[in-house]
VMD Tcl script that builds the backbone (N, CA, C; Angstrom):
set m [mol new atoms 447]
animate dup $m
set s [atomselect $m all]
$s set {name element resname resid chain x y z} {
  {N N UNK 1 A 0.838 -1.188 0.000}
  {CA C UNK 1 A 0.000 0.000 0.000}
  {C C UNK 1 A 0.879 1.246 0.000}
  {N N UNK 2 A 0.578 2.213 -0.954}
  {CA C UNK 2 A 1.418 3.032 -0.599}
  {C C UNK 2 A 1.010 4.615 0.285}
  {N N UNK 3 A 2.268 5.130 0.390}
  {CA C UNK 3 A 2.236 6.257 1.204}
  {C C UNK 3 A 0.950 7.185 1.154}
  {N N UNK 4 A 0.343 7.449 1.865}
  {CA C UNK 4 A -0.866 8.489 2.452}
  {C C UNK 4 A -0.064 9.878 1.898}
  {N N UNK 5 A -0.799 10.930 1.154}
  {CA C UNK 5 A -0.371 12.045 1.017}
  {C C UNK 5 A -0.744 13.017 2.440}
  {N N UNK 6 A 0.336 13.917 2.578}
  {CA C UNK 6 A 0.021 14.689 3.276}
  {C C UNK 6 A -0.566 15.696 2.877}
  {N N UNK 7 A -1.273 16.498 3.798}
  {CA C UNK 7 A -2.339 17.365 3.874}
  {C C UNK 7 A -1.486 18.964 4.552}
  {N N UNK 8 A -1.088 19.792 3.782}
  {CA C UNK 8 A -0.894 21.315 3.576}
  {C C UNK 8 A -1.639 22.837 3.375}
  {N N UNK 9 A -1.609 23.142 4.278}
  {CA C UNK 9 A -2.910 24.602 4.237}
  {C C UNK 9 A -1.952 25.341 4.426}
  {N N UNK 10 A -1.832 26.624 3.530}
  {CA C UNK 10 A -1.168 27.716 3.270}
  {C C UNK 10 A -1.888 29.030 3.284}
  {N N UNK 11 A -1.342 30.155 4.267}
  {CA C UNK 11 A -2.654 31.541 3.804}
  {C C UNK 11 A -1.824 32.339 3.436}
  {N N UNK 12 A -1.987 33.069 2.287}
  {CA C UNK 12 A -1.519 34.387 1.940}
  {C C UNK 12 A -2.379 35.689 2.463}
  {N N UNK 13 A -0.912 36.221 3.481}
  {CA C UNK 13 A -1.562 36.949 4.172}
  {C C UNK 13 A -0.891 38.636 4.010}
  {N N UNK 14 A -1.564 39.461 4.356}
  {CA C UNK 14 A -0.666 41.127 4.248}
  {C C UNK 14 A -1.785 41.909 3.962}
  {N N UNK 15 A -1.135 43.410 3.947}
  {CA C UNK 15 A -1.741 44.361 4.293}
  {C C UNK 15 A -2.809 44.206 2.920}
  {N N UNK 16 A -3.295 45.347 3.268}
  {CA C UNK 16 A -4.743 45.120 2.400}
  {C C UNK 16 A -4.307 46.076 0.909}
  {N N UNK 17 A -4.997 45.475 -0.117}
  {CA C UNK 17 A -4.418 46.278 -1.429}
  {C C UNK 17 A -2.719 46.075 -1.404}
  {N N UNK 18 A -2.195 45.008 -1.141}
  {CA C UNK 18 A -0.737 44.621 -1.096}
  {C C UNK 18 A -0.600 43.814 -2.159}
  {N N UNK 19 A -1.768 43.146 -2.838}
  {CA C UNK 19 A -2.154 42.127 -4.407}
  {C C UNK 19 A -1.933 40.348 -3.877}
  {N N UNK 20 A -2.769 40.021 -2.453}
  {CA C UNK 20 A -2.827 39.016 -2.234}
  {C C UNK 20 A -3.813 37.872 -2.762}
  {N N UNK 21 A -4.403 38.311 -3.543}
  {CA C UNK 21 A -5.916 37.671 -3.851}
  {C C UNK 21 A -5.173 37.657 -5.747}
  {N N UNK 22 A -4.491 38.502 -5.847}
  {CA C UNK 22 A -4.193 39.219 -7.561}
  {C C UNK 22 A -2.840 38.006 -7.807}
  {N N UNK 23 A -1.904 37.944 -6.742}
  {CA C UNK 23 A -1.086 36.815 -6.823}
  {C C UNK 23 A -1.159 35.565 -6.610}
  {N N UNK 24 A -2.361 35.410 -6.017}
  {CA C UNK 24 A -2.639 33.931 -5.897}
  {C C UNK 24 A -3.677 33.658 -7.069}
  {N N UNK 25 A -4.045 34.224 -7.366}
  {CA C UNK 25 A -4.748 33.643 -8.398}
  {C C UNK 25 A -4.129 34.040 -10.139}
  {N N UNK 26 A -3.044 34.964 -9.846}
  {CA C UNK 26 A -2.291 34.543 -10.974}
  {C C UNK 26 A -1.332 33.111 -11.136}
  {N N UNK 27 A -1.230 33.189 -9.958}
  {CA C UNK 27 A 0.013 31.958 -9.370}
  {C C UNK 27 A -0.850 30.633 -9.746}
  {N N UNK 28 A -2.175 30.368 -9.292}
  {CA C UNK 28 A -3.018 29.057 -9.508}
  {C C UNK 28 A -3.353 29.009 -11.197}
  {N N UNK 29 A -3.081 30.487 -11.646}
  {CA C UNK 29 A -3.612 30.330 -13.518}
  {C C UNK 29 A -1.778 29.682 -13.958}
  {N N UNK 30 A -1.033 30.170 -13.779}
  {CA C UNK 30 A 0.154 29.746 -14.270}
  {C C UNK 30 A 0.464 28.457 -13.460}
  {N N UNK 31 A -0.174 28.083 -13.104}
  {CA C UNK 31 A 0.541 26.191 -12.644}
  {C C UNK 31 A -0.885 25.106 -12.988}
  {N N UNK 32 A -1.322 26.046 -13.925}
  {CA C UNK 32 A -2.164 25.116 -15.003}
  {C C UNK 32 A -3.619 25.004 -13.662}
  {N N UNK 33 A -4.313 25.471 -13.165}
  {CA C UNK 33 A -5.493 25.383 -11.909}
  {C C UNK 33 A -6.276 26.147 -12.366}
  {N N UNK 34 A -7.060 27.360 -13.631}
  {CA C UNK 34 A -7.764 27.642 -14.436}
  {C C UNK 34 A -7.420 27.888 -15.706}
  {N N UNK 35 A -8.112 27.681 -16.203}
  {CA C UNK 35 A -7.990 27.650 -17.551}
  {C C UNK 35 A -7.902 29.253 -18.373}
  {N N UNK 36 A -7.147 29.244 -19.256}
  {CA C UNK 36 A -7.529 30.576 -20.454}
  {C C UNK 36 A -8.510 30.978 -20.359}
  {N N UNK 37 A -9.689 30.242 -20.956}
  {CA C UNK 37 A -10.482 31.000 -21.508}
  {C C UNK 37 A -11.605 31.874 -19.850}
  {N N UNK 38 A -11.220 31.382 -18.520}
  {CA C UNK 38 A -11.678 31.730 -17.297}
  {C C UNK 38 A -11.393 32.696 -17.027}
  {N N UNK 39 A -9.909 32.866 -17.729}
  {CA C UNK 39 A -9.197 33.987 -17.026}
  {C C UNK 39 A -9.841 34.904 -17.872}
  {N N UNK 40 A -9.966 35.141 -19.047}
  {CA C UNK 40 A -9.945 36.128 -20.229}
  {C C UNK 40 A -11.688 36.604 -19.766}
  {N N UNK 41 A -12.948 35.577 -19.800}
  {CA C UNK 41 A -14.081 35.687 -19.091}
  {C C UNK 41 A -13.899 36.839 -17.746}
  {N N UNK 42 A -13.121 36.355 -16.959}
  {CA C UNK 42 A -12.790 37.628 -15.856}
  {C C UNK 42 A -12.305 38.821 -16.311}
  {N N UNK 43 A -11.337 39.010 -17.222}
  {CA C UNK 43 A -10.929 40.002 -17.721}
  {C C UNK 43 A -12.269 41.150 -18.372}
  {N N UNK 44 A -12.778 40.151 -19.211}
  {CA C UNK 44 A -13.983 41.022 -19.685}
  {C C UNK 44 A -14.832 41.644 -18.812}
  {N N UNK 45 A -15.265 40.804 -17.843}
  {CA C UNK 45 A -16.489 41.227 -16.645}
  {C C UNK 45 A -15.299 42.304 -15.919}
  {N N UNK 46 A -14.193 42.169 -15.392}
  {CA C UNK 46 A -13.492 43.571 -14.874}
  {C C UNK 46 A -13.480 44.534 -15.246}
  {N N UNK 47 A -12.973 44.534 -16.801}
  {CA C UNK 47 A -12.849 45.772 -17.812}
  {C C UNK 47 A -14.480 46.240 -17.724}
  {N N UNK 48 A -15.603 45.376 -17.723}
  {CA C UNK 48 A -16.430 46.456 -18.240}
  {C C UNK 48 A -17.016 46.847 -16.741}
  {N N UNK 49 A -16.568 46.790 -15.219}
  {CA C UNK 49 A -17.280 47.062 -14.202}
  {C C UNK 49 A -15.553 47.847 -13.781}
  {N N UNK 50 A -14.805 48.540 -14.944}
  {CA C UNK 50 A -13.887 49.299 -14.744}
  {C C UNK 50 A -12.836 48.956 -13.391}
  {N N UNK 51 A -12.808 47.889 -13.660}
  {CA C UNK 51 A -11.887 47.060 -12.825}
  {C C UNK 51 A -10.518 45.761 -13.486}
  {N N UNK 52 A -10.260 46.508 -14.667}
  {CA C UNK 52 A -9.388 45.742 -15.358}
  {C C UNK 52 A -7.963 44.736 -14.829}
  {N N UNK 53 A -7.770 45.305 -14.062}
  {CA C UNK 53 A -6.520 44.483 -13.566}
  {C C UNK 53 A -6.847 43.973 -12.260}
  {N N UNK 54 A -8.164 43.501 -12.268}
  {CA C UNK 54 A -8.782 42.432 -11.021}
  {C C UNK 54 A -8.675 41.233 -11.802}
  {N N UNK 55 A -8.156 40.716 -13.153}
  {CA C UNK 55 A -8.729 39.805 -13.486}
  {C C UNK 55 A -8.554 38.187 -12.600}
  {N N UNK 56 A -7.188 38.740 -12.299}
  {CA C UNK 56 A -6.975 37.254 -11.433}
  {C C UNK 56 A -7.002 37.338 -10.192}
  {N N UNK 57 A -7.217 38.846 -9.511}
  {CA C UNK 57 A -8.039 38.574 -8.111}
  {C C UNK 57 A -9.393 37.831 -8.230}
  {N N UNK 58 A -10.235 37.849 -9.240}
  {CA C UNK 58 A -11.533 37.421 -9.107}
  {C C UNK 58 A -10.967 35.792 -9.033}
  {N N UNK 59 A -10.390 35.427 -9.425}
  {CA C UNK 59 A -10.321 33.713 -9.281}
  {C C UNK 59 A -10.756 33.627 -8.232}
  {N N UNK 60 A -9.965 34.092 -7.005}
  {CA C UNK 60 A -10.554 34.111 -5.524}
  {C C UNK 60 A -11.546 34.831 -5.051}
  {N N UNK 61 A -11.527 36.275 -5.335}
  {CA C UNK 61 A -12.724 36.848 -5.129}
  {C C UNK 61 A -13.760 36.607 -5.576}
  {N N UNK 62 A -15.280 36.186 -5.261}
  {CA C UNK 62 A -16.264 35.414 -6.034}
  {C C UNK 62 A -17.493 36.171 -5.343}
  {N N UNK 63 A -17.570 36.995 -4.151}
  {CA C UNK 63 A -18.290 37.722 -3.634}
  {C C UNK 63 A -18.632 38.956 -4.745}
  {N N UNK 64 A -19.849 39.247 -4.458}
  {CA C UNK 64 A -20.549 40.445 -5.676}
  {C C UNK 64 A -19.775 41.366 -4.803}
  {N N UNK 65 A -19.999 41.674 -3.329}
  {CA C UNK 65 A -19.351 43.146 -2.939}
  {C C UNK 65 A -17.500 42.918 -2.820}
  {N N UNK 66 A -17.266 42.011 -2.698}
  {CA C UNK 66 A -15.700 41.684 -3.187}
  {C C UNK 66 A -15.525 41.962 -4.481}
  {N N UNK 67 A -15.942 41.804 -5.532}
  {CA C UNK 67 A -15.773 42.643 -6.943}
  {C C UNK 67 A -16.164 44.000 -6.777}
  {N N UNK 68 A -17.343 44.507 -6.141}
  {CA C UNK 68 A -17.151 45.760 -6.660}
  {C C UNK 68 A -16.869 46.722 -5.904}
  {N N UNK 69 A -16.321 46.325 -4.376}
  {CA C UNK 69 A -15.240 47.061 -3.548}
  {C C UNK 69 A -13.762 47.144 -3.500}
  {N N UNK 70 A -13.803 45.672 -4.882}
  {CA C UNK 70 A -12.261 45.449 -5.107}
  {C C UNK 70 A -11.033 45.061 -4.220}
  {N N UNK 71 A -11.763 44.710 -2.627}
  {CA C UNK 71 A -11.532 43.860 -1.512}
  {C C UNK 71 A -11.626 42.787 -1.396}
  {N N UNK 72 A -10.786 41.754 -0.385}
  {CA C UNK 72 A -11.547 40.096 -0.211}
  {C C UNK 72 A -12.098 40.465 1.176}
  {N N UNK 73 A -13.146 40.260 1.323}
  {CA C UNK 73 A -14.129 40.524 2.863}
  {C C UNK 73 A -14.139 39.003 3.802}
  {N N UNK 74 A -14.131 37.970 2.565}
  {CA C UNK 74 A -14.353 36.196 3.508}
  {C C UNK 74 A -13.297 35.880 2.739}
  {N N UNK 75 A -12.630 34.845 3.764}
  {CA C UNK 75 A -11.775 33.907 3.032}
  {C C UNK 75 A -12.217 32.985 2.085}
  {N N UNK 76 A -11.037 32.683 1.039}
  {CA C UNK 76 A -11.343 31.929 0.379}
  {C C UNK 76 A -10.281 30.990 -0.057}
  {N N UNK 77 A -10.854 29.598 -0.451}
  {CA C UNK 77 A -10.147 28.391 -0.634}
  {C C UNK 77 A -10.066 27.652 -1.974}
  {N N UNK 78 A -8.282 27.376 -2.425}
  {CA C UNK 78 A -8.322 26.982 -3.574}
  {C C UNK 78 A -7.727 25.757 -3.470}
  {N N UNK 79 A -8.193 24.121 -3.736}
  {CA C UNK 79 A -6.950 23.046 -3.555}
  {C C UNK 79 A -6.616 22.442 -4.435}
  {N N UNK 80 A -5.547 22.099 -4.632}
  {CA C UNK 80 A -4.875 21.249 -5.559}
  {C C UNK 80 A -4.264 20.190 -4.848}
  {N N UNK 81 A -3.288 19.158 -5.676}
  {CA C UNK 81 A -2.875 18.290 -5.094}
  {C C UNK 81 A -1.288 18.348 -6.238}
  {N N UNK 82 A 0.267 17.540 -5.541}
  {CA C UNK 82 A 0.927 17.496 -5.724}
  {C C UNK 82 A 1.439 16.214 -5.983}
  {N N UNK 83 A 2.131 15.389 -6.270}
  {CA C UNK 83 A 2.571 13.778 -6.047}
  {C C UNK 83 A 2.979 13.654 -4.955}
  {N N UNK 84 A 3.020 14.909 -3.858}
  {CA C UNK 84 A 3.123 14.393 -2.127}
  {C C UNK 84 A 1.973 14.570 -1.447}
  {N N UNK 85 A 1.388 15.863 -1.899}
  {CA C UNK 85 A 0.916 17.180 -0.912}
  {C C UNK 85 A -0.575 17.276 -1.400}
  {N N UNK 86 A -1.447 17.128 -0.681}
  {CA C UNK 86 A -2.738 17.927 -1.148}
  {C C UNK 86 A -2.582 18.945 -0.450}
  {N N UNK 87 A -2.537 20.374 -1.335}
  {CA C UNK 87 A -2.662 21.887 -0.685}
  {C C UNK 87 A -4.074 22.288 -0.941}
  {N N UNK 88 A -4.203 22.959 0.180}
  {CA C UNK 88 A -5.299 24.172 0.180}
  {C C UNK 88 A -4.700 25.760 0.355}
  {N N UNK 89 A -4.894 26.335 -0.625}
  {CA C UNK 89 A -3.969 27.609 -0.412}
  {C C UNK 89 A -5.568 28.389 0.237}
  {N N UNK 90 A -5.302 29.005 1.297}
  {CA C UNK 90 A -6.478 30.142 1.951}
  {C C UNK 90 A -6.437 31.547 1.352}
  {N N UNK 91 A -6.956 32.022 0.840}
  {CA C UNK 91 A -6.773 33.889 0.525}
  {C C UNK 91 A -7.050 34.604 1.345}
  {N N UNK 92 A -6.283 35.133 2.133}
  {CA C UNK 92 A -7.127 36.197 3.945}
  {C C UNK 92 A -7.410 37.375 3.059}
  {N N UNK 93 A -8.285 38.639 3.855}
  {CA C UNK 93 A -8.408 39.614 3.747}
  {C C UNK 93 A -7.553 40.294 4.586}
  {N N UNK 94 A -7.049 41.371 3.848}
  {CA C UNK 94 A -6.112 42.349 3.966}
  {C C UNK 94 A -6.796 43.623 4.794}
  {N N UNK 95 A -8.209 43.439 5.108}
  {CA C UNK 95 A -8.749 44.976 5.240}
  {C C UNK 95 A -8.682 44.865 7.201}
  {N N UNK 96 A -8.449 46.141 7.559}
  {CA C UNK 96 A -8.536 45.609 9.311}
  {C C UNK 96 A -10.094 45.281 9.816}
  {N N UNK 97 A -10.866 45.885 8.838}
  {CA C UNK 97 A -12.379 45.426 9.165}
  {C C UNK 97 A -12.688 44.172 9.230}
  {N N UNK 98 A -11.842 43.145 8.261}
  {CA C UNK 98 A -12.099 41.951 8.172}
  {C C UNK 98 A -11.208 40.930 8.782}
  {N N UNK 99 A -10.334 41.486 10.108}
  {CA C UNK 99 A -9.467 40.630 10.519}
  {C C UNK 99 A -10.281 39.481 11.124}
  {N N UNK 100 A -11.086 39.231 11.793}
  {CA C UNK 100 A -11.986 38.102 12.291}
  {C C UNK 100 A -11.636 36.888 11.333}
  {N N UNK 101 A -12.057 37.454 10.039}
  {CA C UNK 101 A -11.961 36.459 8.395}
  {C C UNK 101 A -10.481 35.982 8.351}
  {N N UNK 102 A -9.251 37.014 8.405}
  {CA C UNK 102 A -8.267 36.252 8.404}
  {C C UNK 102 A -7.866 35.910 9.354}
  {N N UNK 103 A -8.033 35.419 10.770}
  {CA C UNK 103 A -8.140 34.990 11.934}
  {C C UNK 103 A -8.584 32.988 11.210}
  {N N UNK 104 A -9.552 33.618 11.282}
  {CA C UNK 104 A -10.362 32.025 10.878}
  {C C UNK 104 A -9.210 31.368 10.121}
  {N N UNK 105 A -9.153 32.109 8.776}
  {CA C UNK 105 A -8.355 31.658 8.026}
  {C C UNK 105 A -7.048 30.799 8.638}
  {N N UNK 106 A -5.649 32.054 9.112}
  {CA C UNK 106 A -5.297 31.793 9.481}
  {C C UNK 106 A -5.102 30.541 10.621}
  {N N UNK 107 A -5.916 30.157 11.214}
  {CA C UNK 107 A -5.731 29.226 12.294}
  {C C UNK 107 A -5.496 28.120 11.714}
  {N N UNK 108 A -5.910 28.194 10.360}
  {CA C UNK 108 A -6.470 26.598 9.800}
  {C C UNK 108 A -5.121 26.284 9.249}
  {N N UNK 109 A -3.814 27.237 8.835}
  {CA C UNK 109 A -2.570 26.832 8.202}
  {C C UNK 109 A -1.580 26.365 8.853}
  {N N UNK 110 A -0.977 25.633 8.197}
  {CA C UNK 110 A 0.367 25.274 8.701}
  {C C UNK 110 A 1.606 26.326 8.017}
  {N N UNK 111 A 1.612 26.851 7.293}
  {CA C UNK 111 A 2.546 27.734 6.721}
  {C C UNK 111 A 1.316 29.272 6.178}
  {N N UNK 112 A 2.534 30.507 5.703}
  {CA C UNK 112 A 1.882 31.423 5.601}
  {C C UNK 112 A 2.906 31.827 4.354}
  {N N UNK 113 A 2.064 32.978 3.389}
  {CA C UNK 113 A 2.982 33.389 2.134}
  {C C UNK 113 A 2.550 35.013 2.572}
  {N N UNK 114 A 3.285 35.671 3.509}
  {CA C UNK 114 A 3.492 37.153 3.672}
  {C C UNK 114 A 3.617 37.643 1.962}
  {N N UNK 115 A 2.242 38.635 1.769}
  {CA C UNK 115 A 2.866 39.648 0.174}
  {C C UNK 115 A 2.717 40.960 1.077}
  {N N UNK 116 A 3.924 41.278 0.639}
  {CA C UNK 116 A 4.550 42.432 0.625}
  {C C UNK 116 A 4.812 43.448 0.254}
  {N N UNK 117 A 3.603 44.930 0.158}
  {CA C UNK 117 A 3.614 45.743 -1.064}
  {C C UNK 117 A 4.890 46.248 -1.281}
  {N N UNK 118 A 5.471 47.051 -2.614}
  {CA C UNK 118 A 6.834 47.461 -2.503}
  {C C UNK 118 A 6.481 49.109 -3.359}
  {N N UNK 119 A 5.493 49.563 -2.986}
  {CA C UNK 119 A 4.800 50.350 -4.214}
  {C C UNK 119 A 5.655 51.680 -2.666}
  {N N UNK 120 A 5.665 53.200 -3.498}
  {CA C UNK 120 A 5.946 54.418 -2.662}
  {C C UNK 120 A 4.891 54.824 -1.344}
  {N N UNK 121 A 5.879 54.317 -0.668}
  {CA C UNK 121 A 4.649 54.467 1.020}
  {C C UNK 121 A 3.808 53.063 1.362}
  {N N UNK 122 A 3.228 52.515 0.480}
  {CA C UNK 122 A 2.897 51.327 0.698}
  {C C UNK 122 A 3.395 50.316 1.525}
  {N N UNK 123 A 5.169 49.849 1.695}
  {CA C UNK 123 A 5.809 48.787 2.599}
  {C C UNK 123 A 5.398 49.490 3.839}
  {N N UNK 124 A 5.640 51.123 3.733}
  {CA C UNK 124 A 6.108 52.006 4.983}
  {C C UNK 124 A 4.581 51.731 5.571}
  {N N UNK 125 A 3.491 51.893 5.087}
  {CA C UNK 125 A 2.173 51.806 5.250}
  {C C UNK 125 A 1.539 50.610 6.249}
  {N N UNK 126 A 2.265 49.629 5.219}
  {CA C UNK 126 A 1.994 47.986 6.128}
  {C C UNK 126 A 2.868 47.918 7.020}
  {N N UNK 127 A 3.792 48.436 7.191}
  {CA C UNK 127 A 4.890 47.657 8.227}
  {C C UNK 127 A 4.676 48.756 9.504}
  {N N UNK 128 A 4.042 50.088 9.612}
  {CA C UNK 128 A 3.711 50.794 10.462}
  {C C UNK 128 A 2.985 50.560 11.654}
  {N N UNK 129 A 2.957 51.005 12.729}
  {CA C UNK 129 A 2.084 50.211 13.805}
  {C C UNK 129 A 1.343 49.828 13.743}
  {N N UNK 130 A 0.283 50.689 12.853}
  {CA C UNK 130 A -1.143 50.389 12.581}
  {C C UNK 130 A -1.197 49.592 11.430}
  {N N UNK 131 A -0.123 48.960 10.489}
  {CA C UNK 131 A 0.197 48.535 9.623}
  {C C UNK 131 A -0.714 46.788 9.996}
  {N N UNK 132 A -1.091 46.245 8.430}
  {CA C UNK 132 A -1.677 44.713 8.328}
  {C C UNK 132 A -0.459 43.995 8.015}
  {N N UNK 133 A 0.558 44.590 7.781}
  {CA C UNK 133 A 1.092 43.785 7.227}
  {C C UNK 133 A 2.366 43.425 8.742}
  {N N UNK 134 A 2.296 44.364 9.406}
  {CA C UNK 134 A 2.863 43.619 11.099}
  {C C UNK 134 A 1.925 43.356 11.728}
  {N N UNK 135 A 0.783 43.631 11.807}
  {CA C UNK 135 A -0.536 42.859 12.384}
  {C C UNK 135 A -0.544 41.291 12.301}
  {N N UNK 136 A -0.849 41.048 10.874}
  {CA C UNK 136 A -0.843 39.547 10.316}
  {C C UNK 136 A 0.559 38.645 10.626}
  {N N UNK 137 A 1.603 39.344 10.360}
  {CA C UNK 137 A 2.654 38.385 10.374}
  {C C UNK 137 A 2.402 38.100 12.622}
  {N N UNK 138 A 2.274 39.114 13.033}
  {CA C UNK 138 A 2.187 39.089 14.311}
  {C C UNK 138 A 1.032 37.363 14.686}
  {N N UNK 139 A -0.092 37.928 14.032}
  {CA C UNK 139 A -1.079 37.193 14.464}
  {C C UNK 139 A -0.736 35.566 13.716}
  {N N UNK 140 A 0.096 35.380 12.975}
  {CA C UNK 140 A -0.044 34.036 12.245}
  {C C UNK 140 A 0.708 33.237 13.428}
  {N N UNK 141 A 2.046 33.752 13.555}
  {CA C UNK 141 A 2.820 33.592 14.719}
  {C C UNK 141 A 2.181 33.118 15.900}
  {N N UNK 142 A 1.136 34.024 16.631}
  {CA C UNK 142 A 0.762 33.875 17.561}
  {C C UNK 142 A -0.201 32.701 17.864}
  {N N UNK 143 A -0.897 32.241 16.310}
  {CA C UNK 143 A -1.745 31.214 16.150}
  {C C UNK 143 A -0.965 30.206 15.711}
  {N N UNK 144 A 0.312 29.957 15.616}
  {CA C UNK 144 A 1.260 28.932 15.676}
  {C C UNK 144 A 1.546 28.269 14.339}
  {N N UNK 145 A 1.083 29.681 13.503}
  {CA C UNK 145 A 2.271 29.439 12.357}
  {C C UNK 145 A 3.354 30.230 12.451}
  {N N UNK 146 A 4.469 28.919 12.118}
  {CA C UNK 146 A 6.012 29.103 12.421}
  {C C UNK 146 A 6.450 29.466 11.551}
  {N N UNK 147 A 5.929 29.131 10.194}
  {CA C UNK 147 A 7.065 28.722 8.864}
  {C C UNK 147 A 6.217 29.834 7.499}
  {N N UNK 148 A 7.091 31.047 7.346}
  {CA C UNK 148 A 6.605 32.355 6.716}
  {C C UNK 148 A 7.292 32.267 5.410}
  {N N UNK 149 A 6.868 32.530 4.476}
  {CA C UNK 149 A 7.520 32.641 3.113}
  {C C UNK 149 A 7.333 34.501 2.789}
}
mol reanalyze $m
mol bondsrecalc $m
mol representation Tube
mol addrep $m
């Protein structure tokens, strides 16, 4: 009989408008997890609700007021499987209104993928006291994820 795959939950977590929802779901279109013609379908519905470069946040974002606040408000879950690993990658929300959501999220991972804006004021923004992006890394930690990418 062979080996049992293990089971991997990952959250991409950070400040809000940092492109956590925009990289994971570019990241799941380029390792073959939607298809072309899904992505291009999103593209159209963005462009014409003047939201063009949401196309691959919507993979994850699937909420009507998550499209047209251009926020993730609930977590959301994408899984694949590996020849070891069945992953579930989590998408947290970035907004401080919705930390509860990445709370949940968070608890459920064993690892975390910190994005990191690098845009003018933006790092300075997240990494500030009031910053999500030392909030989250704080809180993943504290919920006993160890292991940060």
């Amino acid at each position: 009989m062979g080996k049992e795959k293990l089971h991997v939950n990952v959250v991409v977590i950070g400040h809000v408008d940092s492109g956590k929802s925009t990289t994971t779901g570019h990241l799941i279109y380029k390792c073959g997890g939607i298809d072309k013609r899904t992505i291009e379908k999103f593209e159209k519905e963005a462009a014409e609700s003047g939201k063009g470069s949401f196309k691959y946040a919507w993979v994850m974002d699937k909420l009507k007021a998550e499209r047209e606040r251009g926020i993730t408000i609930d977590i959301a879950l994408w899984k694949f499987e590996t020849p070891k690993y069945y992953v579930t990658v989590i998408d947290a929300p970035g907004h401080r209104d919705f930390i509860k959501n990445m709370i949940t999220g968070t608890s459920q991972a064993d690892c975390a993928i910190l994005i990191i804006a690098s845009g003018t004021g933006e790092f300075e923004a997240g990494i500030s006291k009031d910053g999500q992006t030392r909030e989250h890394a704080l809180l993943a930690f504290t919920l006993g994820v160890k292991q940060l990418i």
